[in-house]
C-alpha positions in Angstrom: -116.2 -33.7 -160.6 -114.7 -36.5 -158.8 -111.5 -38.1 -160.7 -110.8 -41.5 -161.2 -107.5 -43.2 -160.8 -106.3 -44.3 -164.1 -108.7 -45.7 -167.0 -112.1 -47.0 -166.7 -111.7 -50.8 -166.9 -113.9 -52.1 -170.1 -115.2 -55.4 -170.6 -117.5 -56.1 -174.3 -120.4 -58.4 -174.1 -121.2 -60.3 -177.4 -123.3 -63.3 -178.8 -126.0 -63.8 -180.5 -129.5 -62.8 -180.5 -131.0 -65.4 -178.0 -127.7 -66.2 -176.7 -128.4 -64.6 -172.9 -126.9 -61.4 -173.3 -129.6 -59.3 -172.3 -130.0 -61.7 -169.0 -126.4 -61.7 -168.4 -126.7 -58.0 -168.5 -129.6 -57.5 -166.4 -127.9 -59.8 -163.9 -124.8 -57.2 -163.5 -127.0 -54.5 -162.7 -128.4 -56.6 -160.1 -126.1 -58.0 -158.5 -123.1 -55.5 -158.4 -121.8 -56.4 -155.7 -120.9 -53.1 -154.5 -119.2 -51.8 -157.6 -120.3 -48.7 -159.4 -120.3 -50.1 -162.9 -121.9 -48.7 -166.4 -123.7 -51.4 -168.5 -124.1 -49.9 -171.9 -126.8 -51.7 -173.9 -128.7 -51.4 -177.5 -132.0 -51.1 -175.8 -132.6 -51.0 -171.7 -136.3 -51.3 -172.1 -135.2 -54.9 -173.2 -133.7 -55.6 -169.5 -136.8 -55.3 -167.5 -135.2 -53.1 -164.5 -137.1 -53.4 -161.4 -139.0 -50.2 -161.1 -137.6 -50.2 -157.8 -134.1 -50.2 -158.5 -134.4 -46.9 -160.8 -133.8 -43.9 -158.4 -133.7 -41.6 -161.8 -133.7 -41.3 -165.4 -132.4 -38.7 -167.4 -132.2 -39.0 -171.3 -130.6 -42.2 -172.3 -129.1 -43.2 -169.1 -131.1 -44.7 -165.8 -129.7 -44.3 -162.4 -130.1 -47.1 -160.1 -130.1 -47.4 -156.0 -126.8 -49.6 -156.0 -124.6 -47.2 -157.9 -124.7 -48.6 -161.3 -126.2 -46.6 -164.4 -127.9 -47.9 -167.5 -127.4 -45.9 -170.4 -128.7 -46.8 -174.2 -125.9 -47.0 -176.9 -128.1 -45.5 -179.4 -126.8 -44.8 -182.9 -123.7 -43.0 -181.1 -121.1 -45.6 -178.9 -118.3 -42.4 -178.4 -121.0 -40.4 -176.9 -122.1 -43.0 -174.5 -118.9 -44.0 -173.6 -118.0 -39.6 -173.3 -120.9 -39.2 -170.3 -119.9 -42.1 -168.9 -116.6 -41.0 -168.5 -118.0 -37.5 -167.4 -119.5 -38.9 -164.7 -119.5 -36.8 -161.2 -119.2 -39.8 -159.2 -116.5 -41.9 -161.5 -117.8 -45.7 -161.9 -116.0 -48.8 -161.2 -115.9 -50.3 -164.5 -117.8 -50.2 -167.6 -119.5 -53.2 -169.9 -121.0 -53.0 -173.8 -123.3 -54.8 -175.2 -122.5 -55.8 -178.8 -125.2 -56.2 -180.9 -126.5 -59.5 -182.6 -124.2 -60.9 -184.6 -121.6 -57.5 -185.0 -118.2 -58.3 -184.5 -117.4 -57.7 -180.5 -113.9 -57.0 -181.4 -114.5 -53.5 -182.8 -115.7 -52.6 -179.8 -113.0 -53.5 -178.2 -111.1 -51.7 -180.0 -112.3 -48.3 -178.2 -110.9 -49.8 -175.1 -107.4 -50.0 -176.6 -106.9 -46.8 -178.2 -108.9 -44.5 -175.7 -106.5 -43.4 -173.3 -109.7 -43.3 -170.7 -110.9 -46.9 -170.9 -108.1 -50.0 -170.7 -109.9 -53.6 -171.4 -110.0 -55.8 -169.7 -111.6 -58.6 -171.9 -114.2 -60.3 -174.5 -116.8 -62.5 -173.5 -118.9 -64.3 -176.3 -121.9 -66.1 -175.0 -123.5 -69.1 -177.3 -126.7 -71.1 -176.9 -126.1 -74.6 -176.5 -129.7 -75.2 -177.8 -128.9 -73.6 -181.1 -125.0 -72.9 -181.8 -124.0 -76.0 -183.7 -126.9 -75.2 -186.2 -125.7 -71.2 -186.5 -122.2 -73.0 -187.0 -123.8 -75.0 -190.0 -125.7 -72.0 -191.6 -123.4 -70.5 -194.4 -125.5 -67.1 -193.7 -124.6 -67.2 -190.0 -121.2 -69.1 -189.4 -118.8 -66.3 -190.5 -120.4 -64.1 -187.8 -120.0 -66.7 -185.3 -116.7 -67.8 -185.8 -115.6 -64.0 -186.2 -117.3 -63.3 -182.6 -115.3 -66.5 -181.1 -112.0 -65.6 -182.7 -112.3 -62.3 -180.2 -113.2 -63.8 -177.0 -111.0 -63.7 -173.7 -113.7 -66.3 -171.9 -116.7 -67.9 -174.1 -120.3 -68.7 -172.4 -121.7 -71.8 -173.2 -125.3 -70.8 -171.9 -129.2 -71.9 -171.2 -126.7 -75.8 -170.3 -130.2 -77.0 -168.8 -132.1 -76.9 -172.4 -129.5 -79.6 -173.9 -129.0 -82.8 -172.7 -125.1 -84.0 -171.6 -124.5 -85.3 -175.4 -125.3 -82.3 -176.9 -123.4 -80.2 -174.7 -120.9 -82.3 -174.9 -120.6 -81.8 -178.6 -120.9 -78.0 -178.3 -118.1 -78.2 -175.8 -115.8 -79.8 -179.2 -117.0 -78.1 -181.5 -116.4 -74.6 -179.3 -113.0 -75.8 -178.5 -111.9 -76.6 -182.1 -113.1 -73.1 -183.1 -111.0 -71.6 -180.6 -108.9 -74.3 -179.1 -106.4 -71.4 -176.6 -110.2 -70.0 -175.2 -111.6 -71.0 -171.9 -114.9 -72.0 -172.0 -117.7 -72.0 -169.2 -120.8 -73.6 -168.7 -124.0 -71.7 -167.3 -127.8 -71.6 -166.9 -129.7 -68.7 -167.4 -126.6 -66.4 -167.7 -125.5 -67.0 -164.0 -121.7 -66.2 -164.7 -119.7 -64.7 -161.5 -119.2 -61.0 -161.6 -115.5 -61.7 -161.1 -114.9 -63.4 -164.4 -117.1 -60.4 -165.9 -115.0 -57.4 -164.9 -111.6 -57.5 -163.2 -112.5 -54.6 -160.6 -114.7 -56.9 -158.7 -112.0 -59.3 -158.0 -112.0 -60.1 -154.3 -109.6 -58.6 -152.1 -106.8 -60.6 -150.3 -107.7 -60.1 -146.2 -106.1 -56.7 -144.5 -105.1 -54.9 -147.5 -106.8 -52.2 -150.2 -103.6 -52.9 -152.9 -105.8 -55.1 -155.1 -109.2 -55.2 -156.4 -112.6 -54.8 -154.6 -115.3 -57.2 -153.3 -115.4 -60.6 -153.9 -118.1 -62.6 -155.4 -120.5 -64.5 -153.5 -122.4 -67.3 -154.2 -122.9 -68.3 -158.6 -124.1 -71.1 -160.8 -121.3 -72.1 -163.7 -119.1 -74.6 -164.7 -115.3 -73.9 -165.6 -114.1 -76.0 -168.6 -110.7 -75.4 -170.2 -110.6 -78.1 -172.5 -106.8 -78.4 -171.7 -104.8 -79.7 -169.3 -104.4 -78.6 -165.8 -102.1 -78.0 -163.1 -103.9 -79.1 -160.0 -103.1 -79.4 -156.3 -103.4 -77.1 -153.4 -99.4 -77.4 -152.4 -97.4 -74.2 -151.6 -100.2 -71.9 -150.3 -98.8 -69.4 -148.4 -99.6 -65.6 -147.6 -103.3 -65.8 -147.5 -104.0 -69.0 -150.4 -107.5 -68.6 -148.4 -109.4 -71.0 -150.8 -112.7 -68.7 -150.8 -115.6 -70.7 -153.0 -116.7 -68.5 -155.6 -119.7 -70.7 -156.6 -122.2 -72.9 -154.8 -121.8 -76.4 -154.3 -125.0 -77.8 -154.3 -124.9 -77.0 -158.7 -121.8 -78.5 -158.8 -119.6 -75.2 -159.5 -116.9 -74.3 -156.7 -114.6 -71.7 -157.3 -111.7 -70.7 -155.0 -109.1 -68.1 -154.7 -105.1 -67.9 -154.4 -103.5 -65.0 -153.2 -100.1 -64.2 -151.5 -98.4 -60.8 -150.6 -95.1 -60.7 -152.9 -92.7 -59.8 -150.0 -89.7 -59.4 -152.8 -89.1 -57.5 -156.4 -89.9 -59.7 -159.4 -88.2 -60.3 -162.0 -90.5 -58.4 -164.7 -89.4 -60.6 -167.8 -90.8 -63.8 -166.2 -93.9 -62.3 -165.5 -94.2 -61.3 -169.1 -93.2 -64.9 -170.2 -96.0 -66.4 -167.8 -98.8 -64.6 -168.8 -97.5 -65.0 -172.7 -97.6 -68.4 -171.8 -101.5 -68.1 -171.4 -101.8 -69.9 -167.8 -104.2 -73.0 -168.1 -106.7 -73.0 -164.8 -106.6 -69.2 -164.2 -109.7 -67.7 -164.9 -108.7 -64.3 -163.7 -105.3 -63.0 -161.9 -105.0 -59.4 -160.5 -102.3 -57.8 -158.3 -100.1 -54.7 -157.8 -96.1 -55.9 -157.6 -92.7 -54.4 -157.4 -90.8 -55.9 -159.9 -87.0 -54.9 -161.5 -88.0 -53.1 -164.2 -91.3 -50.9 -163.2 -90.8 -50.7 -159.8 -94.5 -51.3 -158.3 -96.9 -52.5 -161.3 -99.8 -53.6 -162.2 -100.1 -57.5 -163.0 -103.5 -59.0 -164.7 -104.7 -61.8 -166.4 -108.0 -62.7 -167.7 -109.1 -65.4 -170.1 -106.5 -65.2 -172.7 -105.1 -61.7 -172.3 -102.4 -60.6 -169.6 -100.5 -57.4 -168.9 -97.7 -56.1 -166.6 -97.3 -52.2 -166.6 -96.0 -49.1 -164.5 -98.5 -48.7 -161.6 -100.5 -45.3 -161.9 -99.9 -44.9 -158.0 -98.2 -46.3 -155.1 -100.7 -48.9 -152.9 -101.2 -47.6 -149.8 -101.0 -51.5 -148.5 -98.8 -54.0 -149.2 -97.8 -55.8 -152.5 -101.0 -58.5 -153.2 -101.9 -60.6 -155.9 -105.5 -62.7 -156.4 -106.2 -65.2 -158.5 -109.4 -67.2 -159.4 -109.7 -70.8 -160.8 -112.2 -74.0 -160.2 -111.2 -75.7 -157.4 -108.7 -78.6 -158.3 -107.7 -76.8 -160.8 -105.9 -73.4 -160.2 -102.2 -73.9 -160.6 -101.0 -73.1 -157.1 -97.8 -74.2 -157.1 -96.9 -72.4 -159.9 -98.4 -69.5 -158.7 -96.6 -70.2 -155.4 -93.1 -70.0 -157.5 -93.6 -67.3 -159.6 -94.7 -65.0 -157.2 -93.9 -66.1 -153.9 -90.9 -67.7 -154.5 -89.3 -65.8 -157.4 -86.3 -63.7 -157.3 -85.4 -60.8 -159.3 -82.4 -62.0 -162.0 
């Protein structure tokens, strides 16, 4: 059996029935982008796999061409999440589909106390065509609320059945429920796989410390609903300003990245990502820093960490980080990591 290096990175899936889960879903397997990951769903006959994706089925779980498995929850999550774990050929990362209107953060849950799985966020998708009447329904607004409270990044989705006043109101009301949550725009799901799971962050130029392949080409719209730091200043080290979405729907997303080339002081990494970064959609890197030595450094939505690295990179020290063009605070970026020195 092939062993991984250090947990299996989780992400949880939740919304609504109607909401675009099962598209969203559907569009991972797809479109993987070379990673090996394990979408864990309610009911895969719901997805509509391409017959000619599926190389093998065995039980619960499909087997596709591009390294990525399918396998049915069932009545049973700990055994799904036990043969995915006891896979020969370890994934990538895994996601979970929560179900209707169940509470995404008990799923996520697993992630935290299994010492095989480490998550790596929430992401709530809503229907702009219907949310603001769930949030009015005293049967269904609980649920809702209780499914926002929990999410790292929230989904405004199917944009292009609303017209710009009603999104516009969802927007609010979305960001009075859950004013500290970044919120993003779609169509039919189309959310890059880099916001989705933190392994397929892309990969600052000549160097395997961080991440894997980056995302191509996506349809979305980044909204924060706070203020931002913009400006390009300060780019050093490889700030190689990569879009991450297509211009032509109005979505560009670019990368930072620089190669730390001294330690960092550990306690102000911990304060910036307490201080929940506005324009960062994602930041992942590997670091030597005063305390750890080389660790681990990640940020997504609004949940960060800085630990011990499991293993020393075999490159150099590299950190990645993805925001909306305009937006993506460089120049603090630039000082924390670039410029910073340990105390």
């Amino acid at each position: 059996m092939s062993a991984r290096r250090g947990p299996l990175p989780l992400t949880v899936i939740g919304g609504f029935l109607g909401a675009g889960k099962t598209t969203l879903l559907a569009r991972i397997l797809r479109e993987s982008r070379g990673q090996r990951l394990a979408v864990l769903v309610n009911d895969f006959g719901a997805l509509n796999i391409d017959a000619e994706l599926v190389v093998a089925k065995d039980g619960d779980m499909i087997a596709l061409t591009n390294g990525c498995a399918c396998c049915s929850i069932g009545d049973d999550l700990t055994d799904a999440l036990i043969r995915v774990l006891a896979a020969p050929a370890p994934f990538d990362a895994v996601v979970i589909e929560a179900s209707g209107i169940s509470d995404p953060w008990r799923i996520a849950q697993v992630g935290l106390a299994d010492p095989g799985l480490s998550l790596d966020g929430v992401i709530v998708l809503v229907d702009a065509a219907t949310v603001l009447e769930q949030a009015a329904d005293p049967l269904l607004a609980d649920s809702l609320r209780r499914q926002l409270k929990a999410a790292d990044l929230v989904v405004i989705n199917k944009a292009d059945l609303v017209d710009a006043g009603r999104l516009e109101q969802v927007r609010d009301w979305v960001a009075g429920a859950v004013p500290d949550a970044p919120t993003f725009v779609a169509r039919r799901a189309n959310v890059p796989l880099a916001l989705i799971s933190g392994a397929a962050m892309p990969v600052p130029p000549d160097t395997d410390a961080v991440g894997g392949p980056g995302s191509g080409s996506e349809v979305a719209e980044w909204s924060a609903h706070r203020g931002h730091e913009g400006g390009h200043g300060g780019h050093a080290h490889g700030s190689d300003g990569h879009d991450l979405g297509d211009p032509a729907h109005g979505a560009v997303f670019e990368t930072w990245s620089c190669r730390p080339q001294r330690m960092l002081p550990a306690q102000a990494l911990r304060d910036w990502l307490r201080s929940r970064p506005t324009g960062v959609l994602r930041l992942k890197g590997l670091v030597r820093t005063d305390e750890h030595g080389w660790a681990e450094v990640q940020f997504a939505g609004r949940r960060g960490s800085l630990r011990r690295a499991r293993n020393e990179p075999r490159g150099e020290a590299a950190v990645v980080a993805i925001g909306l063009r305009g937006c993506l605070p460089t120049g603090a970026l630039q000082r924390l990591f670039d410029d910073a020195r340990a105390a």
